[in-house]
ROPA-985102 format. One line per field, with one value per residue (C-alpha): residue in one letter; x, z, y. Coordinates in nm, 4 decimals. Example, Ala and Ser with C-alpha at 12.3 -4.5 7.8 and 13.67 -1.06 7.14 Angstrom:
ROPA-985102
type = (A/S)
X = (1.2300/1.3670)
Z = (0.7800/0.7140)
Y = (-0.4500/-0.1060)
This chain:
ROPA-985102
type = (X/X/X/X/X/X/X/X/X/X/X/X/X/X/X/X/X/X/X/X/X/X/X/X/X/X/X/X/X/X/X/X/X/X/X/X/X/X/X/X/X/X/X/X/X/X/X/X/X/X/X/X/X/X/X/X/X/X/X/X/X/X/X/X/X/X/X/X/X/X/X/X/X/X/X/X/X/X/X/X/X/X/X/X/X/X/X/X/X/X/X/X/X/X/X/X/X/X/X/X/X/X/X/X/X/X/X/X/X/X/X/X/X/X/X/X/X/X/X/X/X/X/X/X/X/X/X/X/X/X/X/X/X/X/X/X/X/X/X/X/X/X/X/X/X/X/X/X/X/X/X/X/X/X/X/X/X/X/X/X/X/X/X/X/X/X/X/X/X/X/X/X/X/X/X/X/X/X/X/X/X/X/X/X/X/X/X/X/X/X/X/X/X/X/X/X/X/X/X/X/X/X/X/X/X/X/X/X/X/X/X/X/X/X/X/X/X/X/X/X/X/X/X/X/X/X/X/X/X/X/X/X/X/X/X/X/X/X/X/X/X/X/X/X/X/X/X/X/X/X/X/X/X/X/X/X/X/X/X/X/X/X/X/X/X/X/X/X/X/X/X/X/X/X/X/X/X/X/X/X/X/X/X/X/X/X/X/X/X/X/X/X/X/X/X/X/X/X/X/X/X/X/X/X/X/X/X/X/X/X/X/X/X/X/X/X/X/X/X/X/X/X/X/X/X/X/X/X/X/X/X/X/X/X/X/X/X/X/X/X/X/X/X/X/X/X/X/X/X/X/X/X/X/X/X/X/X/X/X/X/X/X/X/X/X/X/X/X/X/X/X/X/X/X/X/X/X/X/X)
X = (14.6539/14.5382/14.6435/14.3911/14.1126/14.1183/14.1372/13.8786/13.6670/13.7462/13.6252/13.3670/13.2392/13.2671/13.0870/12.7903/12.8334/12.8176/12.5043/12.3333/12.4408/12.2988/11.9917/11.9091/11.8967/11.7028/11.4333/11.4510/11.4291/11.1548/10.9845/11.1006/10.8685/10.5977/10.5725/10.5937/10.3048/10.0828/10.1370/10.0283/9.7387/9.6380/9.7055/9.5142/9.2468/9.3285/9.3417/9.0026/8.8322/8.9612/8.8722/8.5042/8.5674/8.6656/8.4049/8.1583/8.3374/8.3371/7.9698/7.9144/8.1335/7.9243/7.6213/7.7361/7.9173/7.4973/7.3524/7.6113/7.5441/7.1774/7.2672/7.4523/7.1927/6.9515/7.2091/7.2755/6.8438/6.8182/7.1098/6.9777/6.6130/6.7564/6.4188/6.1943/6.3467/6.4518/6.7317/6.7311/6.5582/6.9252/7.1249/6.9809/7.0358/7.4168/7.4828/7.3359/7.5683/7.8775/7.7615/7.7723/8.0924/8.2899/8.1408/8.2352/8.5911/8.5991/8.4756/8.7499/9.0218/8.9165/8.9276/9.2774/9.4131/9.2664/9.3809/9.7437/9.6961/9.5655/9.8907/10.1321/9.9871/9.9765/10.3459/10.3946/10.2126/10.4790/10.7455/10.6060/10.4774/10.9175/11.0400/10.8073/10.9169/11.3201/11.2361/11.1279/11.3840/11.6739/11.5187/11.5626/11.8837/12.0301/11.8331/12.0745/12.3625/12.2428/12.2067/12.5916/12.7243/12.5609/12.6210/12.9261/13.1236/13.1992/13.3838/13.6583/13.7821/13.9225/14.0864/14.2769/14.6140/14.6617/14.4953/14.7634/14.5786/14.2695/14.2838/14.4050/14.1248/13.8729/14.0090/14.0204/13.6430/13.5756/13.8009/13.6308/13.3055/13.3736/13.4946/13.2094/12.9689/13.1790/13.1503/12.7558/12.6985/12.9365/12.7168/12.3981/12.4770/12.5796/12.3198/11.9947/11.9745/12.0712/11.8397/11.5692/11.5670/11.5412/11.2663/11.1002/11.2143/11.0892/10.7566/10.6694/10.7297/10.4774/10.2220/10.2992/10.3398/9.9791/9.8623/10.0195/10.0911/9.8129/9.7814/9.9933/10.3043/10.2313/10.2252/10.5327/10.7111/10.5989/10.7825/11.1178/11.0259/10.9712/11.2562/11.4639/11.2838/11.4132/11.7987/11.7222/11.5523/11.8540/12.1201/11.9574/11.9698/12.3125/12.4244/12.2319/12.3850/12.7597/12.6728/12.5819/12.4220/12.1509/12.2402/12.5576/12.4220/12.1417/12.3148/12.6269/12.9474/12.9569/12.5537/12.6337/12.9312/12.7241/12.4344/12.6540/12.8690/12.5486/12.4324/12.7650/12.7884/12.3940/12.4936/12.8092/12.8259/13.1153/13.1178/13.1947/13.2631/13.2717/13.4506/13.4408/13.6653/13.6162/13.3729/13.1389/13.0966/12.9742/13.2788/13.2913/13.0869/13.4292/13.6139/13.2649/13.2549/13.6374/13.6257/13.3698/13.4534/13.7852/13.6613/13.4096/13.6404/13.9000/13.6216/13.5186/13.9013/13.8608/13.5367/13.6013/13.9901/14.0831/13.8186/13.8016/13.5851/13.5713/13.6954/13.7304/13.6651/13.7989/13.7280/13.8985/13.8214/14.0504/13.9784/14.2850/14.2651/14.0754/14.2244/14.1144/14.1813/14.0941/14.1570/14.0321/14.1491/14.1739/14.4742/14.6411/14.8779/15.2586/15.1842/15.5189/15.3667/15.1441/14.9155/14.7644/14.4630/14.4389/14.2284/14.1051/14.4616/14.5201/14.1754/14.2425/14.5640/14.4549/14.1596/14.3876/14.6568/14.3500/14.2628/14.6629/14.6394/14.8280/14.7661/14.9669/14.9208/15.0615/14.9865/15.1330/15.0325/14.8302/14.8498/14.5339/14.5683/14.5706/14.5116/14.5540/14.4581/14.5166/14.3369/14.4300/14.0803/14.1230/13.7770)
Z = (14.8440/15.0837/14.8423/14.5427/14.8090/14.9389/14.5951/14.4792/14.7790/14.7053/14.3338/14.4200/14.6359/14.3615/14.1633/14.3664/14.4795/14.1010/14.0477/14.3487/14.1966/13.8450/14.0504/14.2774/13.9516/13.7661/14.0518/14.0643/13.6870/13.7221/13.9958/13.7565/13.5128/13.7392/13.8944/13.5821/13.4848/13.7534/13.7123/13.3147/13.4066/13.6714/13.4076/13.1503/13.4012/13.4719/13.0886/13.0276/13.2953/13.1969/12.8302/12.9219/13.1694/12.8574/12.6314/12.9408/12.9266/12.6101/12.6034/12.8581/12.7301/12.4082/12.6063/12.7928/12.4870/12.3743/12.7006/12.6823/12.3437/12.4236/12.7358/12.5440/12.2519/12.5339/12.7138/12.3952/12.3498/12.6779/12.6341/12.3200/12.5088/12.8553/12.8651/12.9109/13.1646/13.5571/13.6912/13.8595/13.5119/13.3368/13.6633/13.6828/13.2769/13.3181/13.6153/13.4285/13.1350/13.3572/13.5508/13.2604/13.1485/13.4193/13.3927/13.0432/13.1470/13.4116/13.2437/12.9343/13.1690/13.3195/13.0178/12.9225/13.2306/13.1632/12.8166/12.9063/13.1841/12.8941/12.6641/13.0235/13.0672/12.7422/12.7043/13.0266/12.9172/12.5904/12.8123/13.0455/12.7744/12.6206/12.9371/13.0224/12.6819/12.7705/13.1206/12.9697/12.7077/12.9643/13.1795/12.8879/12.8473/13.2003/13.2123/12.9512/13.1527/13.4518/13.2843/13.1439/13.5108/13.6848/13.3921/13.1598/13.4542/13.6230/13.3604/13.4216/13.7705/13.5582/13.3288/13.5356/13.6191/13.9897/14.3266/14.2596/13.8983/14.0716/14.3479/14.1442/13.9036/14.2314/14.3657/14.0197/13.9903/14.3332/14.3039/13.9783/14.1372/14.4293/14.1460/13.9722/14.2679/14.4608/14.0824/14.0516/14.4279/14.2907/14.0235/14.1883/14.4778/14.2894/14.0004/14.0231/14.4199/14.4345/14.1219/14.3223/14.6376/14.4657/14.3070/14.6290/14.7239/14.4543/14.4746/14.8092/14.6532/14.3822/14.6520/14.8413/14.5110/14.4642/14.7596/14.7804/14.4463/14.2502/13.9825/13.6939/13.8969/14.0287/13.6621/13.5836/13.8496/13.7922/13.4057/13.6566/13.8126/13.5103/13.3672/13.6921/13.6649/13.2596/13.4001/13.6433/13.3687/13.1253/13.4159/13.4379/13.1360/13.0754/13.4270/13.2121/12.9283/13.0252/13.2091/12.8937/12.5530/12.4200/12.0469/12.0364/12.0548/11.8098/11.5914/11.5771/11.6933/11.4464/11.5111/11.8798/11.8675/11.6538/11.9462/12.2055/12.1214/11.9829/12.3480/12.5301/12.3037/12.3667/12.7414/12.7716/12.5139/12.3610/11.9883/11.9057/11.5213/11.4250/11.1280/10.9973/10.7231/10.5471/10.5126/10.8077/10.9373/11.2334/11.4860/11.7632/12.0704/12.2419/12.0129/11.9362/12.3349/12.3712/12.0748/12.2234/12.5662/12.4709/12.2779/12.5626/12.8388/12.6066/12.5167/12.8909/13.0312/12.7589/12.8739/13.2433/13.2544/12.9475/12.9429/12.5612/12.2823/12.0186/12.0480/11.7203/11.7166/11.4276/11.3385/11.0392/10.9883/10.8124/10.7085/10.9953/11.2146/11.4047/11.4310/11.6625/11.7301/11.9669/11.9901/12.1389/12.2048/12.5773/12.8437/12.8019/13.0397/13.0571/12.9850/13.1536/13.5227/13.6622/13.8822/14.1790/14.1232/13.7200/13.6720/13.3289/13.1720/13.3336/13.2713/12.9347/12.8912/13.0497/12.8115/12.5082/12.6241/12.6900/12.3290/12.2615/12.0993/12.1019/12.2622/12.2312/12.3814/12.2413/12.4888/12.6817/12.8567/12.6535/12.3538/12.3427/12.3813/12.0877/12.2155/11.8962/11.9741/11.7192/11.7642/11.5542/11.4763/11.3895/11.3069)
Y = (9.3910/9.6918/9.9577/9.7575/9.6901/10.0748/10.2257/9.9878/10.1301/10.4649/10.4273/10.2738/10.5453/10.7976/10.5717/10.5676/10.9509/10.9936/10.8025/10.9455/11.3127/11.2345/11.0235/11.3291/11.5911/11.3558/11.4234/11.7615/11.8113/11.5692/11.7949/12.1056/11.9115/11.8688/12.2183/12.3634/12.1684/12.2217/12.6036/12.5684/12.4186/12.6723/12.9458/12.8037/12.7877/13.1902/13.2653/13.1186/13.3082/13.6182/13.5301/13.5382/13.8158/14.0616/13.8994/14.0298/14.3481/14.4316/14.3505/14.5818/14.8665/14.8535/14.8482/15.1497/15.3529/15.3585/15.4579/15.7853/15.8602/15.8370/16.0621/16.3126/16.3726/16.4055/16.6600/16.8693/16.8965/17.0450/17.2464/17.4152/17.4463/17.5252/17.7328/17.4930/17.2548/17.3069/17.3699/17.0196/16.8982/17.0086/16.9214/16.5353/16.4958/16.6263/16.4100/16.0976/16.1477/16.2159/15.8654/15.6811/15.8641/15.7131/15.3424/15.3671/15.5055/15.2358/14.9456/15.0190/15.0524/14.7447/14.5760/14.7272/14.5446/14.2308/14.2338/14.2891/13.9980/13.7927/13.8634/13.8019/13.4621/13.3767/13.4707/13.2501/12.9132/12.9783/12.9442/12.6884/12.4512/12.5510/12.4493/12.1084/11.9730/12.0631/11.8905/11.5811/11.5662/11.6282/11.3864/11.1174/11.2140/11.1605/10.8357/10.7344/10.8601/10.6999/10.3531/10.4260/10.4611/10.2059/9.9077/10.0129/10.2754/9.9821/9.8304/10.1471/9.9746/9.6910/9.9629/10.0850/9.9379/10.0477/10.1252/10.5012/10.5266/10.4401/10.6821/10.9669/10.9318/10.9699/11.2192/11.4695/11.3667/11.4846/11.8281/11.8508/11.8320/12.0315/12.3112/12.2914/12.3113/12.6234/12.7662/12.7469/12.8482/13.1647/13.2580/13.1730/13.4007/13.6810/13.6249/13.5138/13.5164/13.9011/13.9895/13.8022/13.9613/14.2557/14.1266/14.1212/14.4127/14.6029/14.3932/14.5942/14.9186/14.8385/14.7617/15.0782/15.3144/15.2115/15.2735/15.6000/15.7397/15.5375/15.3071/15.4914/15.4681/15.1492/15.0193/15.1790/15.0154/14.6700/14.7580/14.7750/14.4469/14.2895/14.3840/14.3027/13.9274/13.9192/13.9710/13.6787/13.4320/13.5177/13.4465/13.1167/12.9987/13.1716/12.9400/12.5857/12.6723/12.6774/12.3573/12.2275/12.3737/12.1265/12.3199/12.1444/11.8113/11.8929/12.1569/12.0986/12.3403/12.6356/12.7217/12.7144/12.9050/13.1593/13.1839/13.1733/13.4534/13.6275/13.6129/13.7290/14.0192/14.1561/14.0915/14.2465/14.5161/14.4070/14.3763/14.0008/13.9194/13.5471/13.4037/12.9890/12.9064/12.5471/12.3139/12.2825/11.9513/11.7419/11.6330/11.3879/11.4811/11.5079/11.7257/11.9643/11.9835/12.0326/12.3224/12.5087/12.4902/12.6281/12.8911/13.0188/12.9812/13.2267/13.4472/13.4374/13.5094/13.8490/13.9674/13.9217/14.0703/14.2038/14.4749/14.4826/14.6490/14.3944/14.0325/13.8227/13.4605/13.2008/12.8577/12.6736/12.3454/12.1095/11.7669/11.6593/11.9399/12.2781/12.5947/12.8143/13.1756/13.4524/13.7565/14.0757/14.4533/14.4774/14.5811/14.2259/14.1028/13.9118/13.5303/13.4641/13.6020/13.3012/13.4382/13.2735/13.0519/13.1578/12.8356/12.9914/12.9497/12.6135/12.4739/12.5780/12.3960/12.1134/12.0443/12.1500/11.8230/11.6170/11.6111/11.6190/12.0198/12.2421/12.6148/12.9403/13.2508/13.6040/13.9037/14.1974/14.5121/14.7544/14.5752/14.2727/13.8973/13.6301/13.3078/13.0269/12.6417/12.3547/12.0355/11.6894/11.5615/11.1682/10.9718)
């Protein structure tokens, strides 16, 4: 009667750890949501001043392109009849044109910058107005989830047959969890975080190249900046997509697969062919997840250890089955060593008997890795 009541407990509290998890990121994409908001609107404001600022500009640069072509016919008439005007006659006329040289100068480079601010912020309220809409959607979506776990979870602590079963099954969600959050914190750290600071970094030499060096140089640095704050966005999105890739709910498993490793490849500089046999079709959510989680963590193992060139990816689908192969180019290794904490391989087979597969490996030293996974797909 103990054992029930304290693995009832303990269920219970991963239960409600659960829902205040999913709870707490429901917020923050909420806030996400919000902020992103907020900082469309206060671009939109920005675009529309500087809108009318280059209308002004432009106004004025045409107004000022006449004045020196006024200034110049006047300078080439005393030119030719030098004669008849003073020295500070001919001096004052030169000076004038050369004045209204430089405004001109000024006033287009002016309107240069503004111009490329324009096209940044317009590019930004793009991504904004992308990424309120994916906000909102994904905040739908865990509402759903939320509703699941605190009506229909709580039907699984009468599924289960024992306070053991019942304790086990807490305790693999909360290593699970613990994984996945020492896993993120990885990547985040050595990701984003790093690119960031250097952001920053970088962000203080661009104030000090133009104080120093001047504006050219200043400009070229911010390219480097920008560039270092692409690598940041993309290791973002790389980090929300291997939580989970929208396209697999909406487009099914082969048009993932196809973006996905379309992605790794630009990123890594591997070369990454991709090859479906038989009629595509839409799978149960578990088996489209289980396929393509399989296939990223092998492709994932090659690029990180193998140290390939190309890596080829299969995918026939049968009207009873999946087959799945891998295989790449790189140093491979002896299947039969197990090396300490190689939670690729084991996450790998552990997935592959959750869906009752089947997973073989062929490798050794020099020679490349095949990896080859059969699923039974029942409807």
């Amino acid at each position: 009667m103990n054992e029930n009541g304290s693995g009832n407990k303990a269920l219970d509290y991963v239960i409600r750890e659960m829902v205040d998890t999913v709870t707490n990121s429901k917020d923050e994409i909420f806030q996400i949501g919000e902020d992103s908001r907020s900082e469309f609107e206060k671009l939109n404001k920005e675009l529309l001043r500087i809108r009318e600022q280059v209308t002004d500009l432009i106004d004025d640069g045409d107004h000022l392109e006449q004045k020196v072509r006024s200034s110049k016919k006047r300078l080439s008439e005393v030119s030719k009849q030098f004669q008849q005007y003073s020295e500070h006659e001919i001096r004052k006329v030169y000076e004038q044109t050369h004045s209204l040289q430089m405004d001109l100068s000024m006033t287009r480079e002016k309107e240069k910058q503004l111009r490329l601010r324009r096209q940044e912020i317009e590019l930004r309220l793009r991504n904004l107005d992308d990424t309120i809409q994916r906000a909102e959607a994904l905040a739908g979506k865990i509402s759903i989830v939320l509703n699941y776990l605190t009506e229909d979870f709580k039907q699984v602590t009468n599924a289960l047959e024992s306070a053991q079963e019942k304790q086990e099954f807490g305790l693999q969600i909360i290593e699970a969890q613990e994984e996945e959050r020492r896993r993120l914190s990885r990547e985040i750290h050595d990701g984003p975080a790093q690119m960031l600071a250097n952001v920053m970094l970088r962000s203080d030499l661009v104030e000090r190249t133009f104080n120093e060096r001047g504006i050219k140089e200043a400009l070229d640095e911010m390219k480097n900046v920008r560039k270092l704050v692409r690598s940041a966005l993309y290791e973002v999105r790389r980090i929300i997509y291997d939580l989970r890739p929208m396209a697999l709910d909406d487009l099914g498993l082969v048009p993932t697969l196809k973006k996905y490793l379309a992605t790794t490849e630009e990123y890594n500089d591997i070369k990454i062919s991709f090859t479906s046999i038989g009629k595509e079709r839409r799978l149960e959510s578990k088996y489209e997840v289980a396929l393509f989680r399989l296939i990223q963590e092998a492709v994932q193992n090659a690029v990180k250890h193998a140290e390939p060139s190309k890596i080829h990816v299969a995918i026939e689908m049968k009207p009873e089955n999946a087959n799945i192969l891998i295989k790449d180019d790189g140093k491979g290794f002896d299947p039969s060593i197990k090396k300490e904490k190689s939670f690729g391989l084991m996450g790998m087979r552990e997935r592959v008997d959750m869906v009752h597969g089947e997973l073989k490996i062929d490798s050794s030293k020099g020679q490349g890795t095949i990896v080859m996974i059969q699923i039974p797909i029942t409807s």
